[in-house]
C-alpha positions as CSV (number, residue, x, y, z in Angstrom):
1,X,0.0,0.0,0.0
2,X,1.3,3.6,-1.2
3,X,2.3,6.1,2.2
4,X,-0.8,8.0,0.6
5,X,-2.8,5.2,0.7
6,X,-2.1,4.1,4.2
7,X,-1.9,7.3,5.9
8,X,-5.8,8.3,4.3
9,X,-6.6,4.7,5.7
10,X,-5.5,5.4,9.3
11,X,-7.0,8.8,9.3
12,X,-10.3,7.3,8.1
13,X,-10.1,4.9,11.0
14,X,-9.0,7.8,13.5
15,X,-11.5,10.2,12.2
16,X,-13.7,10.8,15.0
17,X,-17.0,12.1,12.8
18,X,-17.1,9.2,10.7
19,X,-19.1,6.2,12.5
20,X,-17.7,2.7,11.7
21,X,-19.8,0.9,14.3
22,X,-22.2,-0.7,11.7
23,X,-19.3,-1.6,9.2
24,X,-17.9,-3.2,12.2
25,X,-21.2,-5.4,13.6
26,X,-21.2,-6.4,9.9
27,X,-17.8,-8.0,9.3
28,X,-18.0,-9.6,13.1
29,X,-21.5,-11.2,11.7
30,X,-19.9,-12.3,8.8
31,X,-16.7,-13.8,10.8
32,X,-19.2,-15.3,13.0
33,X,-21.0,-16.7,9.7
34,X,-18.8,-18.6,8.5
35,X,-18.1,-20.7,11.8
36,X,-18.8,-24.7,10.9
37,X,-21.9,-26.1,12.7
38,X,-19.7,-28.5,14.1
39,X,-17.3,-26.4,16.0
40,X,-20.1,-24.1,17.4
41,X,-18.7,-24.8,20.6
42,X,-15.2,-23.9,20.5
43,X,-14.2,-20.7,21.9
44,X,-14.0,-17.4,19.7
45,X,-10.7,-15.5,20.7
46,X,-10.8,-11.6,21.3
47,X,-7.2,-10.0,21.2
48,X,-5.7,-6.3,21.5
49,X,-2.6,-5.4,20.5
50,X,-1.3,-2.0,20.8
51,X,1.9,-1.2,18.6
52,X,3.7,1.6,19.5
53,X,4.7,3.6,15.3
54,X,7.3,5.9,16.0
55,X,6.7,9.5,14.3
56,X,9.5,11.4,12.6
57,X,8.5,15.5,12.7
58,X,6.3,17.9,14.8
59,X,2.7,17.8,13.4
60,X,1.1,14.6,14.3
61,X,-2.1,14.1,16.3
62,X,-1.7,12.0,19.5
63,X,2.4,12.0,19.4
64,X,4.2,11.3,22.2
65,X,7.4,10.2,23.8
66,X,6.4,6.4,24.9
67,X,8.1,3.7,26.3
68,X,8.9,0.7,24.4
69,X,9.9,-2.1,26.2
70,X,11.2,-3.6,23.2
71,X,13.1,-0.7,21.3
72,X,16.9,-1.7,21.3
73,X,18.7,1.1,20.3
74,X,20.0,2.5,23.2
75,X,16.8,3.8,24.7
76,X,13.5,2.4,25.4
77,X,11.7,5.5,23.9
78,X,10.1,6.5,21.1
79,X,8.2,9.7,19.9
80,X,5.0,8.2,18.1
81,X,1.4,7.1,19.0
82,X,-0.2,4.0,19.9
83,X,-2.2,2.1,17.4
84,X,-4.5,0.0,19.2
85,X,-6.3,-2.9,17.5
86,X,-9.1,-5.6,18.8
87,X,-9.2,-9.1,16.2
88,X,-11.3,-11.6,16.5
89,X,-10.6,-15.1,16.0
90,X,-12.6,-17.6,15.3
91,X,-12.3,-21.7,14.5
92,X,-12.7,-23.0,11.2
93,X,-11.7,-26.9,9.5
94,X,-8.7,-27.0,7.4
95,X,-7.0,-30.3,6.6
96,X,-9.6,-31.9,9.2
97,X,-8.4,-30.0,11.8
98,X,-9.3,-26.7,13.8
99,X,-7.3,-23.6,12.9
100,X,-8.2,-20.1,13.8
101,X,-8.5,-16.9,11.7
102,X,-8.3,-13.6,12.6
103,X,-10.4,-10.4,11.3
104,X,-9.9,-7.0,12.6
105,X,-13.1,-5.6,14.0
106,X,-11.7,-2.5,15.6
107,X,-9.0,0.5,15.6
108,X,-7.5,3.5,17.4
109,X,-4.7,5.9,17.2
110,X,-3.9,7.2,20.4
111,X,-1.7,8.2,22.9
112,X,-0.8,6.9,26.3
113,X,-2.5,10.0,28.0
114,X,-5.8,9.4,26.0
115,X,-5.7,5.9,27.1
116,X,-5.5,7.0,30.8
117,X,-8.5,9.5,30.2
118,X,-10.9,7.0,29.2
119,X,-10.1,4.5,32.0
């Protein structure tokens, strides 16, 4: 994907005015959809992962100096923003056995400070 491209696609997701709730119930009803009768009963998996992207430059939104436990270049921080996303996994057959995919059902940019707000 082009830097255009991707950086219209996170601002999309980040853009507070646009509602992505029911594009959202509609690809978790799909993922759910698609789940074989016969494994009806095994668990569906929800996951967050927040990746810190470090930011080169002055004018982004919800930049930050964070720490990164895992940066190894001689210091454990970063200026950048969090990108937080929720998947969801659920079971399907392959081979005759149970394997799980994933599908993204939610996003946000945000910053460590924003995160404490909304606790």
């Amino acid at each position: 994907m082009s830097g255009f491209k991707l950086k219209s696609y996170y601002f999309t997701l980040n853009e507070s005015r646009i509602d992505l709730t029911e594009w959202l119930k509609n690809i978790i009803n799909m993922a759910l959809s698609i789940i074989p009768l016969k494994l009806k009963e095994q668990p569906i998996i929800l996951s967050v992962d927040d990746t810190m992207v470090e930011k080169y430059g002055e004018n982004f939104e919800n930049s930050e100096l964070l720490f990164d436990h895992a940066k190894h270049n001689g210091s454990n921080y970063l200026k950048g923003h969090c990108f937080i996303s929720l998947m969801l996994s659920i079971p399907v057959l392959e081979n005759n056995q149970i394997r799980y995919i994933s599908f993204p059902v939610g996003y946000r940019i945000t910053s460590f400070q924003e995160i404490i707000k909304s606790i």
